[in-house]
N, CA, C and O atoms as a DFTB+ gen file, in Angstrom:
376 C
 N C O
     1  1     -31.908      40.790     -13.909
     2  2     -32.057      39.631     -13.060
     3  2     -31.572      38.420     -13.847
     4  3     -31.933      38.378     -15.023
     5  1     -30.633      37.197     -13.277
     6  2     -30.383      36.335     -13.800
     7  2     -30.687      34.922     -13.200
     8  3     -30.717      34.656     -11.998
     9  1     -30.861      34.241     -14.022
    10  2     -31.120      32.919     -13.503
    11  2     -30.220      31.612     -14.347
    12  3     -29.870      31.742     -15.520
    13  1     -30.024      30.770     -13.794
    14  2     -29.608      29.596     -14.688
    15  2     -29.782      28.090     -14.619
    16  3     -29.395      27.687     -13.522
    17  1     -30.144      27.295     -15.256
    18  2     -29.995      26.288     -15.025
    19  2     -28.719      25.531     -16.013
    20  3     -28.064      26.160     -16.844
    21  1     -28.565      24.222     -15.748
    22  2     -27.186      23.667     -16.706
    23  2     -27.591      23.631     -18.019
    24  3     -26.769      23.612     -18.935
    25  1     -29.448      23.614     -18.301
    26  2     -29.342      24.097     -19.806
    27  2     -29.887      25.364     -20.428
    28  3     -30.233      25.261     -21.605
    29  1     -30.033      26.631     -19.797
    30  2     -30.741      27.498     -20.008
    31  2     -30.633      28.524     -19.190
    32  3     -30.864      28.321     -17.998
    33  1     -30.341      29.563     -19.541
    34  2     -29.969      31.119     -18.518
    35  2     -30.746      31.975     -18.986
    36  3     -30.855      32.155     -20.199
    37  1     -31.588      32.818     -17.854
    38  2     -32.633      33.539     -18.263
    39  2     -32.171      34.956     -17.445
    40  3     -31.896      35.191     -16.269
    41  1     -32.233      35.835     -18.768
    42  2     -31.825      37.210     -18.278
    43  2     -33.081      37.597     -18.487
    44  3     -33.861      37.134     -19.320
    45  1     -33.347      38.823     -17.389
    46  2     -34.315      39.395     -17.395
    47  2     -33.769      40.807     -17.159
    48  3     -32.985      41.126     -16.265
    49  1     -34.258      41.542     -18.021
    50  2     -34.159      43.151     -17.754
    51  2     -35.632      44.374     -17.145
    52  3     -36.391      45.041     -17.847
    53  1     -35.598      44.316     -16.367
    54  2     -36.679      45.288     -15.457
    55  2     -36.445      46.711     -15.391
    56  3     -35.234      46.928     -15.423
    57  1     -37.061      47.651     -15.321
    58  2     -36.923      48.725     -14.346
    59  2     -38.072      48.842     -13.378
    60  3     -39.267      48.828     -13.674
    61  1     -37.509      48.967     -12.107
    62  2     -38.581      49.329     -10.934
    63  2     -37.802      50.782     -10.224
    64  3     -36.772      51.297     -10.658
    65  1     -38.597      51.246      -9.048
    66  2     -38.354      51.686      -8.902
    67  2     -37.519      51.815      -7.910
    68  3     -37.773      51.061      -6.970
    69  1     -36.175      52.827      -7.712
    70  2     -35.123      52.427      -6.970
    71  2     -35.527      52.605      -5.139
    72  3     -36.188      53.420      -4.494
    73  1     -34.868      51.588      -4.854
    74  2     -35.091      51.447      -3.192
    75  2     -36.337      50.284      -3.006
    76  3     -36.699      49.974      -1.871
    77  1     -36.837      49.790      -3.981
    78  2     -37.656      48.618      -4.239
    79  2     -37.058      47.138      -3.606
    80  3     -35.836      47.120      -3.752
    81  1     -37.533      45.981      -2.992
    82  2     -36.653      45.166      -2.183
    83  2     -36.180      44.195      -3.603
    84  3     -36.651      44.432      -4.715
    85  1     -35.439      43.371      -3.413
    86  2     -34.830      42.578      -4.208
    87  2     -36.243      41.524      -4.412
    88  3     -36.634      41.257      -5.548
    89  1     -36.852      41.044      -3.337
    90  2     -38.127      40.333      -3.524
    91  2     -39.241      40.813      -4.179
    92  3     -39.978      39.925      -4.607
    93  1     -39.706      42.333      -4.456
    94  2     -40.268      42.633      -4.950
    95  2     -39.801      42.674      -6.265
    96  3     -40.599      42.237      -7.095
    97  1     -38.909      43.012      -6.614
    98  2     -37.931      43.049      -8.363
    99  2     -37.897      41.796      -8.905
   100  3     -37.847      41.562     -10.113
   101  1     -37.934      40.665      -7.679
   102  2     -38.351      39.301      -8.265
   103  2     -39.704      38.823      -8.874
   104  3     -39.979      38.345      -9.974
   105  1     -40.439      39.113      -7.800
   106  2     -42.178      39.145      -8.281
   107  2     -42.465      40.044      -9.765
   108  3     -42.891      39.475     -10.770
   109  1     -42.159      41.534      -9.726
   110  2     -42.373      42.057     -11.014
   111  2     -41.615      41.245     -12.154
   112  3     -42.261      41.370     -13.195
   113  1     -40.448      40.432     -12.347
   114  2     -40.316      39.825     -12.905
   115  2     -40.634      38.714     -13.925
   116  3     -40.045      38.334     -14.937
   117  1     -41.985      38.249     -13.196
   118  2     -42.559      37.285     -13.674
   119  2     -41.623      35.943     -13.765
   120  3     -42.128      34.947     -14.284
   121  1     -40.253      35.878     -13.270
   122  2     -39.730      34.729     -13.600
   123  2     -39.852      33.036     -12.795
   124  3     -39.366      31.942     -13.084
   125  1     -40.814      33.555     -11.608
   126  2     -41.567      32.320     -11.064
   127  2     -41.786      31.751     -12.082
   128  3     -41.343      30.653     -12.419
   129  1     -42.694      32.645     -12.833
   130  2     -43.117      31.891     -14.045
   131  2     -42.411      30.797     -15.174
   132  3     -42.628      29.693     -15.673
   133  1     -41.694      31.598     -15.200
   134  2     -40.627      30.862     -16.079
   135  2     -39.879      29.696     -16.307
   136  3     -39.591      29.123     -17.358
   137  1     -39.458      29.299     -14.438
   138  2     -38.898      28.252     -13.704
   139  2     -39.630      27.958     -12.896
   140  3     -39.063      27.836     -11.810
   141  1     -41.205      27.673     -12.856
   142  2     -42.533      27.329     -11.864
   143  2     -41.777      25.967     -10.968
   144  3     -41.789      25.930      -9.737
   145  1     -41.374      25.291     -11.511
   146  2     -40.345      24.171     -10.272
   147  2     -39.124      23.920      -9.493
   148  3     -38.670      22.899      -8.978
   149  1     -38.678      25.271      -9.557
   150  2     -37.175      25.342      -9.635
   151  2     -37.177      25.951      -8.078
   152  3     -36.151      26.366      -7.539
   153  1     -38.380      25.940      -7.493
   154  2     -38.214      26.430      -5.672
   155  2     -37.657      27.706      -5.489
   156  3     -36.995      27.932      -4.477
   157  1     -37.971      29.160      -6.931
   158  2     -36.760      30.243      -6.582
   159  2     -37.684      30.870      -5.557
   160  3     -37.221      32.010      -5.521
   161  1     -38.516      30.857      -4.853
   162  2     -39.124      31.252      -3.954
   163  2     -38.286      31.505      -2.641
   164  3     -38.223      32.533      -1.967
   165  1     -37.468      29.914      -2.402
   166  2     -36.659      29.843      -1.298
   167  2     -35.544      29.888      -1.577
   168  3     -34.708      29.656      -0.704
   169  1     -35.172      30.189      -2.834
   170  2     -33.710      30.161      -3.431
   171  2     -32.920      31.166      -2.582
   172  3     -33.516      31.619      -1.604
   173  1     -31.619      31.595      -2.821
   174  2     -30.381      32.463      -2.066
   175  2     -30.487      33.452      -3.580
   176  3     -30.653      33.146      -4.761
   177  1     -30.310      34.682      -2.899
   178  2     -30.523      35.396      -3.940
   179  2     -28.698      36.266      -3.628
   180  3     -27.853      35.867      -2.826
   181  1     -28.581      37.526      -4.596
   182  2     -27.509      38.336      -4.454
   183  2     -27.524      39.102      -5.500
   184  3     -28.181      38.908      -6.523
   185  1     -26.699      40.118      -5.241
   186  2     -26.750      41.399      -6.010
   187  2     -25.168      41.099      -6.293
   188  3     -24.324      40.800      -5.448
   189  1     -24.991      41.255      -7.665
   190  2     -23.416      41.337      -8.323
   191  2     -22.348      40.642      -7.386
   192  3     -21.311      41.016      -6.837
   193  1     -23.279      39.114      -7.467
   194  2     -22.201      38.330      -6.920
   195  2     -22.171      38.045      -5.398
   196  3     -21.619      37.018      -5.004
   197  1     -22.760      38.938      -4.494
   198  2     -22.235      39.511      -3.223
   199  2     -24.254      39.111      -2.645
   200  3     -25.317      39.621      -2.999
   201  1     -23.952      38.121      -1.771
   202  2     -25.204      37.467      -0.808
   203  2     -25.641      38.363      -0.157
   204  3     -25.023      38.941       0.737
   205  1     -27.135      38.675      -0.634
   206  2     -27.901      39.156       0.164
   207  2     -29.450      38.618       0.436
   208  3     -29.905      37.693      -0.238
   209  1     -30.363      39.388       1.666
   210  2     -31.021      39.099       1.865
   211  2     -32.104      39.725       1.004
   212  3     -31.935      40.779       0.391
   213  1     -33.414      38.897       0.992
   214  2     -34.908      39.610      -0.395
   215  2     -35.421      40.655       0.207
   216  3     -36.326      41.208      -0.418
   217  1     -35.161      41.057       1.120
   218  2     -35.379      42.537       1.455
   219  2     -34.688      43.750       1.215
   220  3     -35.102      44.899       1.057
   221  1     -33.452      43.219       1.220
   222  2     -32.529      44.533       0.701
   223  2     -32.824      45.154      -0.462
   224  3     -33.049      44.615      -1.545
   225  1     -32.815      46.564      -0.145
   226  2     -33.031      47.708      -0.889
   227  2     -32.004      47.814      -2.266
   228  3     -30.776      47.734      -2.257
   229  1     -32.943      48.028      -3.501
   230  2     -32.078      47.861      -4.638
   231  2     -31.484      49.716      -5.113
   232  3     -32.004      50.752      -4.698
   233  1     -30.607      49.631      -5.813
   234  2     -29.943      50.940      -6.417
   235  2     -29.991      50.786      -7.698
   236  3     -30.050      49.627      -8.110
   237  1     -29.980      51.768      -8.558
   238  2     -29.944      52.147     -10.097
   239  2     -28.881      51.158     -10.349
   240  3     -27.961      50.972      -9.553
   241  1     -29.046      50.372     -11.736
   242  2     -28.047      48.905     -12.186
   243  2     -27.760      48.317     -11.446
   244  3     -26.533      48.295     -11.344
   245  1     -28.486      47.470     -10.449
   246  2     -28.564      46.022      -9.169
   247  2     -28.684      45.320     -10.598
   248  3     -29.120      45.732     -11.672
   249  1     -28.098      44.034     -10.178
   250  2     -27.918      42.887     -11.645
   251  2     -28.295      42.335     -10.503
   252  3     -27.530      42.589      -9.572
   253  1     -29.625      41.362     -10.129
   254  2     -29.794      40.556      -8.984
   255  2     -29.576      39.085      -9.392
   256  3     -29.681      39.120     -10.618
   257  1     -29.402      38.185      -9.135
   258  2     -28.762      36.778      -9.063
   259  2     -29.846      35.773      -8.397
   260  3     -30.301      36.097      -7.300
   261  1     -30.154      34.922      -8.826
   262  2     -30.980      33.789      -8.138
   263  2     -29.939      32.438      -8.287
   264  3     -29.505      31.747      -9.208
   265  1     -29.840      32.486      -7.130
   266  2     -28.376      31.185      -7.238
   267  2     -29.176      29.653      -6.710
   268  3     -30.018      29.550      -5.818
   269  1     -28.684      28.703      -7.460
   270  2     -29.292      27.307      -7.568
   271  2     -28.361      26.625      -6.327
   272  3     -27.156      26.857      -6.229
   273  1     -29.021      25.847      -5.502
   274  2     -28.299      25.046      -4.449
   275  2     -27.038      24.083      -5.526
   276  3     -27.136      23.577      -6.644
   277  1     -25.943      24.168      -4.552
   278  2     -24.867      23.098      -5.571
   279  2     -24.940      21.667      -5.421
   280  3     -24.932      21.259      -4.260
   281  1     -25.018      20.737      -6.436
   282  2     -25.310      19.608      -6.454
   283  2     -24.322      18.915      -5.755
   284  3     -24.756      17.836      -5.351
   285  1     -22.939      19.164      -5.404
   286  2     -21.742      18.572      -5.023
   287  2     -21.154      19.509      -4.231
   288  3     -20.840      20.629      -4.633
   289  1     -20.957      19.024      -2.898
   290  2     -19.767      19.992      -2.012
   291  2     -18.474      20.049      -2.894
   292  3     -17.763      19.117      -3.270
   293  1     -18.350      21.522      -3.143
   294  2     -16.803      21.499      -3.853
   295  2     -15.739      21.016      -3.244
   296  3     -14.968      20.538      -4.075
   297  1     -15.253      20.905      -1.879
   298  2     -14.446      20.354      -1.569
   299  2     -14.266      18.490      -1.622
   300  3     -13.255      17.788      -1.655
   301  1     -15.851      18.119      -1.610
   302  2     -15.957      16.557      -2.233
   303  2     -15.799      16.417      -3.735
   304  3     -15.362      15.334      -4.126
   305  1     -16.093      17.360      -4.649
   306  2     -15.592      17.614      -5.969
   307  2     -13.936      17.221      -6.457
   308  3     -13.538      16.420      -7.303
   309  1     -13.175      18.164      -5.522
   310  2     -11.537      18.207      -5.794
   311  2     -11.233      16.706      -5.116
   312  3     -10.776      15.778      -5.784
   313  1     -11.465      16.631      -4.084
   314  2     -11.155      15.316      -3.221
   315  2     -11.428      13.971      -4.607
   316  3     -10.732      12.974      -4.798
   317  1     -12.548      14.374      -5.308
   318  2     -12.395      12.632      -6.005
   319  2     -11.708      13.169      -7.161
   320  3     -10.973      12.289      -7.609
   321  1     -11.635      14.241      -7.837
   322  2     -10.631      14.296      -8.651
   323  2      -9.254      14.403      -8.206
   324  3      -8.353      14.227      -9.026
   325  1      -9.067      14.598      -7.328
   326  2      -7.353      14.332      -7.026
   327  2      -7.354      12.500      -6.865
   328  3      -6.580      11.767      -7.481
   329  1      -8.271      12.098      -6.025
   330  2      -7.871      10.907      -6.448
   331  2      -7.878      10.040      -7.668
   332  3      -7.671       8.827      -7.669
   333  1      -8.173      10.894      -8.847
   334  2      -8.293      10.418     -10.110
   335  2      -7.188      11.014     -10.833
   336  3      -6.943      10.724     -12.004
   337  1      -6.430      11.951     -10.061
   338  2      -5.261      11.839     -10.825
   339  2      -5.210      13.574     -11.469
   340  3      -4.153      14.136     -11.755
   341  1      -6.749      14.290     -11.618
   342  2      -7.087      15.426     -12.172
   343  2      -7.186      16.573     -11.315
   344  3      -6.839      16.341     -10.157
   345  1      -7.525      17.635     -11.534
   346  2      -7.953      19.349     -11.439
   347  2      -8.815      19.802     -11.951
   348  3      -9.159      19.280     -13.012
   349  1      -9.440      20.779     -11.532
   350  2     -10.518      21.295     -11.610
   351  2     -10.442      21.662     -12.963
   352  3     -11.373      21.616     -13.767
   353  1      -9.005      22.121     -13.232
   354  2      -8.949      22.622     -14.700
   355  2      -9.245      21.644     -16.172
   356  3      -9.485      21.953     -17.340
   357  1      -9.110      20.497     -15.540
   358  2      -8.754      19.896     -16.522
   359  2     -10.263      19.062     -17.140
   360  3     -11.104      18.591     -16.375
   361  1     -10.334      19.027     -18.167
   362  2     -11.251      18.682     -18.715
   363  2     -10.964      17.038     -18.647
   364  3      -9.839      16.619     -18.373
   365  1     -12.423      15.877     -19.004
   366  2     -12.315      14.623     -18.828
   367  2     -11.780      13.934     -19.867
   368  3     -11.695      12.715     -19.718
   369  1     -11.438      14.365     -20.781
   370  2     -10.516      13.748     -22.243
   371  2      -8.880      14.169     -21.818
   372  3      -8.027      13.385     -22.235
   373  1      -8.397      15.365     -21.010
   374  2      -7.213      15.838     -20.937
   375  2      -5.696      14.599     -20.219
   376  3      -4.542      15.020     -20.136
């Protein structure tokens, strides 16, 4: 199970048992705990990248994902860096 914030990524390694929901693999986790303010209760969760719902049934090596709401619409992201002249690629010294 992974989590992240911009200063800190918390891997968690579990075994439960397979066909267990993604919400339950969260709870055995204990990682409420971990991030007690971070709302992963209502967070968007996913399995290897790919959105799913906390009920879906897990399989032997599910890497589950707790994904953080994005602070900036990416398309309002590119929009003020093009008008600054930049790309996504480019770093703010470049």
């Amino acid at each position: 199970m992974v989590y992240a914030t911009a200063e800190r990524q918390e891997l968690i390694e579990l075994s439960i048992e397979e066909g267990s929901s993604v919400e339950e693999a969260i709870s055995e986790s204990a990682i409420y705990s971990v991030f007690p303010d971070h709302g992963l209760d209502k967070a968007r969760v996913g399995v290897w990248g790919r959105p799913v719902d906390r009920s879906h049934k897990l399989c032997a090596g599910d890497r589950i994902e707790i994904y953080r709401p994005l602070r900036m619409d990416p398309r309002e992201s590119r929009r003020m860096l093009a008008e600054q002249g930049r790309t996504m690629n480019q770093g703010a010294d470049d």
